[in-house]
C-alpha positions in Angstrom: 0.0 0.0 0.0 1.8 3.1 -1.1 2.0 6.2 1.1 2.4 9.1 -0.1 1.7 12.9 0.5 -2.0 14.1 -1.4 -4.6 16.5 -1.3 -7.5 15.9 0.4 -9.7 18.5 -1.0 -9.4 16.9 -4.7 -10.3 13.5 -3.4 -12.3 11.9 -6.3 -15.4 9.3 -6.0 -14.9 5.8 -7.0 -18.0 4.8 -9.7 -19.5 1.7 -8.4 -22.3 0.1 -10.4 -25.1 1.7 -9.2 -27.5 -0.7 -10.6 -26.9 -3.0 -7.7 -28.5 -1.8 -4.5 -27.0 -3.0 -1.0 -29.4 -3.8 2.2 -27.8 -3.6 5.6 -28.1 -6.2 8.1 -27.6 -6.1 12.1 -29.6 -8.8 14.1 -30.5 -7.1 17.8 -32.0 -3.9 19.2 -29.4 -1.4 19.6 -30.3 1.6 17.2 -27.5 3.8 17.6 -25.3 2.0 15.5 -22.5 4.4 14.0 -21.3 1.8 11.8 -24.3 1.0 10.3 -24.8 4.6 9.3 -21.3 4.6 7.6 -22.4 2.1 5.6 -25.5 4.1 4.8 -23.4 7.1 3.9 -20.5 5.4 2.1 -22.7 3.6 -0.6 -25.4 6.6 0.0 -22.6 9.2 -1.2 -21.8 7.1 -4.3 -25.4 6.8 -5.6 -25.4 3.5 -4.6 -29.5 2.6 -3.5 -29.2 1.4 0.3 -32.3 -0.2 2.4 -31.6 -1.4 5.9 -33.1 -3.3 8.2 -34.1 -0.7 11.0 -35.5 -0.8 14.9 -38.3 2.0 13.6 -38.5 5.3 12.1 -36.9 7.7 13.9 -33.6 5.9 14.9 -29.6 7.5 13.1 -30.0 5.0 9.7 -33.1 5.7 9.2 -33.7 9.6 8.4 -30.0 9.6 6.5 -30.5 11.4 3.0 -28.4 8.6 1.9 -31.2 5.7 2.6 -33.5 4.9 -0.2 -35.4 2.8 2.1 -35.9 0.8 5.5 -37.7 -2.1 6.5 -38.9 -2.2 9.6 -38.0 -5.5 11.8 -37.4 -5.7 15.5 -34.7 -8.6 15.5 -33.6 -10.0 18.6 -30.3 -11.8 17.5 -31.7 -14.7 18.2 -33.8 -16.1 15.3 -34.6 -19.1 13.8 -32.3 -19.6 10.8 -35.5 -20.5 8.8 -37.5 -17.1 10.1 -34.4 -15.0 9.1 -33.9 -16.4 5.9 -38.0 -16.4 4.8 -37.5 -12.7 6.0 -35.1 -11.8 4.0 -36.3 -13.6 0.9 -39.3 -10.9 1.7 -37.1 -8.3 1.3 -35.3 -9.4 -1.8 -38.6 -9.6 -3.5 -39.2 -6.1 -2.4 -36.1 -4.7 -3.4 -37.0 -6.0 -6.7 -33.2 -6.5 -7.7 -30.0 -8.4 -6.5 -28.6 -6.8 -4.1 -25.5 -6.7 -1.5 -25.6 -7.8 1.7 -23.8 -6.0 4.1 -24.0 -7.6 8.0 -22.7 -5.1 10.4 -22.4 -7.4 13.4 -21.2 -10.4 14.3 -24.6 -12.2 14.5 -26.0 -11.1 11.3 -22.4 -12.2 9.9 -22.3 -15.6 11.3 -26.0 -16.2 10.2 -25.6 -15.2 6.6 -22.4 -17.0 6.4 -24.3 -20.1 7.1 -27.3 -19.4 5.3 -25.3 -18.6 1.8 -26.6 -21.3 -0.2 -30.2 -20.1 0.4 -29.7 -16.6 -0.1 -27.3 -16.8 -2.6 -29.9 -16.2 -5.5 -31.1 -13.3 -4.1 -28.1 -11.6 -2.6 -24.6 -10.9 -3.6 -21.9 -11.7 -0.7 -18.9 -13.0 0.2 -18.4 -16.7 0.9 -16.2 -18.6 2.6 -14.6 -22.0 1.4 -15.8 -23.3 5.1 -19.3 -21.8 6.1 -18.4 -22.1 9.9 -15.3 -19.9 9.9 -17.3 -16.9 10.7 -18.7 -18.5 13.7 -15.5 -20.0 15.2 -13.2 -16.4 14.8 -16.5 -14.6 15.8 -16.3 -16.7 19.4 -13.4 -15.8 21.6 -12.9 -19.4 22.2 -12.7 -20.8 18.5 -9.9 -17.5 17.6 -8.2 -18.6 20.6 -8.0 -22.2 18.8 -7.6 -20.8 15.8 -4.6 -18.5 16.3 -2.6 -21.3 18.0 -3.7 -23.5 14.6 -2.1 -20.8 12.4 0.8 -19.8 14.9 -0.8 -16.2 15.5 0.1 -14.7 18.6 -2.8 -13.6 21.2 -3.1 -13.1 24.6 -3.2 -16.3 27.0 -6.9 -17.0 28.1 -8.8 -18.8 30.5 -12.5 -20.5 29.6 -13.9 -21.0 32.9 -16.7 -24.0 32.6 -18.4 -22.8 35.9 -18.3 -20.5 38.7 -16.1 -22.5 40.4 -13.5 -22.7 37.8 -14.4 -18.4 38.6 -13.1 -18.9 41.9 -10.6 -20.7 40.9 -8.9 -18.6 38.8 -9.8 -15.4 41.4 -7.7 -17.8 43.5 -4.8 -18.0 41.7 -5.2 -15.9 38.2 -3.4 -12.6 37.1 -4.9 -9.8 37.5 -5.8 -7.6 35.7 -7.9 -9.3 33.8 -10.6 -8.7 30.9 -13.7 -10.1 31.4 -15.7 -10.9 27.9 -18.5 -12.9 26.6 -17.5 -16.2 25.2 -19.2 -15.8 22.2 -21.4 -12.5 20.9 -24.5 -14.6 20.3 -24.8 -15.1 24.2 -24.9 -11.6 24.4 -28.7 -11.4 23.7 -29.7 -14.9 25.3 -27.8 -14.8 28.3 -25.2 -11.9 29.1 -22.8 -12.0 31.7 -21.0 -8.9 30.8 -22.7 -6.3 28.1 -18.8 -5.2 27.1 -15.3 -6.0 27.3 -14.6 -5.2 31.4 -11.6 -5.0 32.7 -11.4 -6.3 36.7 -8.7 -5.1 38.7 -8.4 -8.0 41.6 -10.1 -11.3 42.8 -13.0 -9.5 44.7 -13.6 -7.5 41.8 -14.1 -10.9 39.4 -16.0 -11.6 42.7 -18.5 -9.6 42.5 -19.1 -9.1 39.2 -19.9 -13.4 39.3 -22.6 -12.6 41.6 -24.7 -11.6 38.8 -23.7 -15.3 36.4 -25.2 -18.7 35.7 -23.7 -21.4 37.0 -22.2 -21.9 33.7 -20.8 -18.3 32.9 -20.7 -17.9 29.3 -17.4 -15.7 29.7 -13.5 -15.4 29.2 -10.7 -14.3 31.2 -8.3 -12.7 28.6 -4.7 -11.4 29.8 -4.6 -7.9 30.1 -1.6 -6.4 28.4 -1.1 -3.1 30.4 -1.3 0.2 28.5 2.4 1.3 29.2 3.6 -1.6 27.8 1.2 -2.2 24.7 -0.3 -0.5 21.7 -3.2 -0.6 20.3 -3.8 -1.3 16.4 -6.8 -2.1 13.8 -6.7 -3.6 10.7 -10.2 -3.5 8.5 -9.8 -5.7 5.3 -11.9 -6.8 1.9 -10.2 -10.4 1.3 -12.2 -11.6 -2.2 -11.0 -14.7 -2.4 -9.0 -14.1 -5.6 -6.4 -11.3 -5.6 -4.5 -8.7 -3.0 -7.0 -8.3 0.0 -7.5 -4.4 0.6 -6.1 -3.7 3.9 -5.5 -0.6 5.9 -4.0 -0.7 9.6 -4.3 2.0 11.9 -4.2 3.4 15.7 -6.7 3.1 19.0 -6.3 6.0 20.9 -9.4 6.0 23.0 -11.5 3.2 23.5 -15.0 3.2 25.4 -15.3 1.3 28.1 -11.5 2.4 28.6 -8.8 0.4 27.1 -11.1 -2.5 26.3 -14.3 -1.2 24.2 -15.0 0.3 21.1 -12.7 3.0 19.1 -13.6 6.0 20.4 -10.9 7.9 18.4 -8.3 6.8 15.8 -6.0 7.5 13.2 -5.3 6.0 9.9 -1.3 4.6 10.3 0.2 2.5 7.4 2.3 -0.5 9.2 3.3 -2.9 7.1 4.5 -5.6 9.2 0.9 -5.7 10.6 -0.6 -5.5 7.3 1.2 -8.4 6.6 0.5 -10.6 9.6 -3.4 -9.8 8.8 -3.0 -10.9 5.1 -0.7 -14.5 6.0 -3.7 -14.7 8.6 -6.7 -14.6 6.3 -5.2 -16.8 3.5 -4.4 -19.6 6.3 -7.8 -19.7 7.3 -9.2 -19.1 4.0 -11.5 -16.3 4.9 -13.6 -14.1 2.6 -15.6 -10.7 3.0 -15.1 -7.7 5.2 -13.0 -8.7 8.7 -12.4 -6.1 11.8 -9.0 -7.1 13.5 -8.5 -5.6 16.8 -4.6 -6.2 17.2 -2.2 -5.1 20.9 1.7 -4.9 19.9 3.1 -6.1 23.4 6.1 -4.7 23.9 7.4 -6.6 26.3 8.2 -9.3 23.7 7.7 -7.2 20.5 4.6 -9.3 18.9 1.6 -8.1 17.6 -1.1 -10.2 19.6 -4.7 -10.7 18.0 -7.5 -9.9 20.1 -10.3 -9.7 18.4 -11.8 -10.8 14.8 -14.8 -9.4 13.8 -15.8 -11.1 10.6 -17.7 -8.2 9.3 -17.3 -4.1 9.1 -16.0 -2.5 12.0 -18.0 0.3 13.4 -15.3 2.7 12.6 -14.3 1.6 9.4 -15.0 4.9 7.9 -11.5 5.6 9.5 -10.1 4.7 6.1 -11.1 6.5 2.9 -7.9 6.9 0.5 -7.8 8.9 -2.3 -9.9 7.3 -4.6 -12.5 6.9 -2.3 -12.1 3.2 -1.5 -12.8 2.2 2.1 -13.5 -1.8 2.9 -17.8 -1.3 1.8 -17.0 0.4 -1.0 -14.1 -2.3 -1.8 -16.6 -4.9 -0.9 -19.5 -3.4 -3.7 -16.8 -3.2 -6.4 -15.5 -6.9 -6.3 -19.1 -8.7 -5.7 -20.3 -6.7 -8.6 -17.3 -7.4 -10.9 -15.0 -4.4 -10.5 -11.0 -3.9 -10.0 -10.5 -2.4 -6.8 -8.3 0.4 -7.8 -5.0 1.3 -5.8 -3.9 4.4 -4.4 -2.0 6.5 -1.8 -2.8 5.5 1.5 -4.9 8.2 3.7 -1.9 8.4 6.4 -3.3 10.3 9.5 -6.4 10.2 8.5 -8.7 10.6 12.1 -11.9 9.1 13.2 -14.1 9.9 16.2 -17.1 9.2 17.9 -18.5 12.0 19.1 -21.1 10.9 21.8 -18.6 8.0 23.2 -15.4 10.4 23.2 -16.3 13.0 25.3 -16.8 9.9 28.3 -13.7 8.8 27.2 -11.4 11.9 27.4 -12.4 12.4 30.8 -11.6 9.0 32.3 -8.6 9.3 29.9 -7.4 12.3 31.5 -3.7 12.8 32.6 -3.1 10.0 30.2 -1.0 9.9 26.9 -3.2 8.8 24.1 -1.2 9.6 20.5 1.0 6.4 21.0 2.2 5.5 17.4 -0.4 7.8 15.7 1.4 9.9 12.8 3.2 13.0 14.1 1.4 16.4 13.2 -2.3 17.6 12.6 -5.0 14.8 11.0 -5.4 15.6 7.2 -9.0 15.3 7.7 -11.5 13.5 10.4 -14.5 11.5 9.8 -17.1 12.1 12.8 -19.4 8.9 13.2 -22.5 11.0 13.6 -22.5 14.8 12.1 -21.9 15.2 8.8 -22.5 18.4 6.8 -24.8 16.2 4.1 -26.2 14.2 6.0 -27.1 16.1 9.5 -30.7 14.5 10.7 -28.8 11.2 12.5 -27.2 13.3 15.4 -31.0 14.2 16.3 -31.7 10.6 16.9 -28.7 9.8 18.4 -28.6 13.0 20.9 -32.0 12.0 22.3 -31.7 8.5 22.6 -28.7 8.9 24.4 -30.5 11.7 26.6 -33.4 9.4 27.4 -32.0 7.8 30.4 -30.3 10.3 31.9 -33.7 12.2 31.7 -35.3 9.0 33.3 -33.1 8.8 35.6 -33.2 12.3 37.0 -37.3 12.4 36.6 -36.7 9.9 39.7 -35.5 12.3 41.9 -38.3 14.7 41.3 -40.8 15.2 43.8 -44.5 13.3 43.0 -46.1 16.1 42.5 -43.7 17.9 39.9 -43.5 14.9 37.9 
């Protein structure tokens, strides 16, 4: 991937064939999504005709300018294959054309993955050799198998069976230690923590039990401490056939702190990473969009593999290079029969979510952020809600994320003033 000096203001727009419509796809209710709407906007911006499945009316995705239309369906993340596929068969037929499938979590992913022969006439996506791969390097356990398999380095982890293997490991673990859900489907049927929690000490891991099954559906993941660690992403369109599209870049904030979701980032070529990502998606012979949530240790120098989300990442709109690809727009272009073109790489590019940042500022404060982040002012920032062509989502988003703190203070009024 070259890297080279350019001018953002004459950044020109990829042509995609926009005779082949896209529908995103998220299984759950969470409606303020920012990825989702990146999706919306990418395609949106290049004339591309988006639908998405939506929560209702009034949520970020579905007043963008960029949306041609929404189908209403209050998933749960827990449907029947056959339900999910008869529903979106529905949609297909109301489309009226082929269309890409874009899943923006890790549910939706997984499910399409293993429903590709059935939509396959109705739908163009990517498809791996082995249907199951999304599924297995979705679920912390199966890229914890994995990655030993392929000789990847990642963090040392513990799968407790039951609360007593809990106290077993508060007994004579290392701590600190992140706490996450085994697998993401759990996190609708039976969730032990919502996030990725980091617990300081046994009593900590204590407590937080209190609130499990007898069979926890969790990990303990060894916590590489900030000072010693950095954080990297690498979003990436492997096709199948050809040079995956990759771009690698910086976490500087996270929320919940050092163990959520980018808060803030910026776009860093590293090639050694880059190329660790691509030997690991040819191994396991993966195909479509993958999130890679990488931590360099530098105790011992390796780049350790968290996380692999085997769809877009929520802040993928971190990496736009000058012609306009980013991983969707990559994506449309090869499952419609287009070269992905090359070009200079969008070094220091910045992304931030606006909502999630200003929590994470403060609880990052007195804290050095920029790590390896390129020297010097960002070239230009994506925000993950406000954009100048596109400003109705924020409204959405701004009261959604007011309505429990309003709930929450409407408590502490008096009776008669409520």
């Amino acid at each position: 991937m070259p890297v080279a000096p350019f001018e953002w203001g004459m950044l020109f727009r990829v042509e995609l064939d926009r005779s082949v419509p896209a529908l995103l796809l998220k299984l759950g209710d969470y409606p303020l999504h920012h990825g989702g709407l990146g999706v919306v906007r990418s395609l949106g911006r290049c004339g591309v005709d988006v639908y998405a499945v939506t929560e209702g009316a009034f949520t970020p995705v579905a007043v963008s300018r960029h949306l041609r239309g929404r189908v209403t369906w209050p998933t749960t993340g827990a449907e029947d294959p056959a339900d999910l596929a008869e529903g979106l068969h529905g949609i297909a037929r109301a489309i009226g054309r082929r269309a890409v499938l874009v899943p923006t979590d890790d549910e939706s992913a997984v499910a399409v993955s293993e429903l590709a022969d059935e939509l396959a006439d109705d739908f163009l996506l990517a498809r791996c050799a082995d249907p199951g791969l999304p599924r297995r390097v979705a679920s912390k356990e199966g890229l914890f198998a994995t990655c030993r398999e392929h000789g990847v380095p990642t963090p040392d982890t513990a799968f407790p069976e039951t609360l007593a293997d809990v106290e077993e490991y508060a007994a004579s673990g290392a701590f600190p230690v992140v706490v996450k859900t085994r697998a993401p489907f759990e996190r609708h049927r039976r969730p032990s923590v919502r996030s990725s929690t980091v617990v300081g000490t046994p009593d900590e891991l204590r407590a937080l039990a209190l609130g499990w099954s007898d069979e926890p559906s969790v990990i303990l993941q060894e916590y590489l401490p900030r000072e010693e660690s950095e954080d990297w992403v690498v979003h990436a369109w492997s096709p199948g056939e050809g040079d995956p599209t990759l771009f690698t870049g910086v976490k500087l904030r996270s929320w919940p702190p050092h163990a959520g979701i980018t808060t803030a980032g910026r776009a860093r070529w590293n090639p050694a990473l880059a190329d660790l990502a691509r030997r690991l998606l040819d191994a396991t012979g993966f195909r479509g969009i993958a999130d890679l949530d990488w931590r360099l240790d530098r105790r011992d120098g390796r780049y350790k593999l968290v996380d692999f989300n085997p769809r877009v990442g929520a802040q993928f709109r971190l990496f736009e290079d000058a012609a306009g690809i980013d991983v969707v727009r990559a994506q449309h272009l090869g499952l419609t029969g287009r070269p992905v073109p090359t070009s200079p790489y969008p070094e220091g590019r910045a992304f931030v979510v606006e909502d999630f940042d200003y929590a994470a500022r403060v609880a990052y404060r007195g804290q050095r952020t920029d790590g390896p982040a390129p020297a010097g002012r960002a070239p230009a920032t994506e925000h993950a809600w406000f954009a100048l062509d596109d400003p109705l989502p924020v409204v959405p988003m701004v009261l959604g994320r007011a309505r429990p703190v309003l709930a929450r203070a409407a408590r502490w009024l008096p009776v008669g003033a409520r």
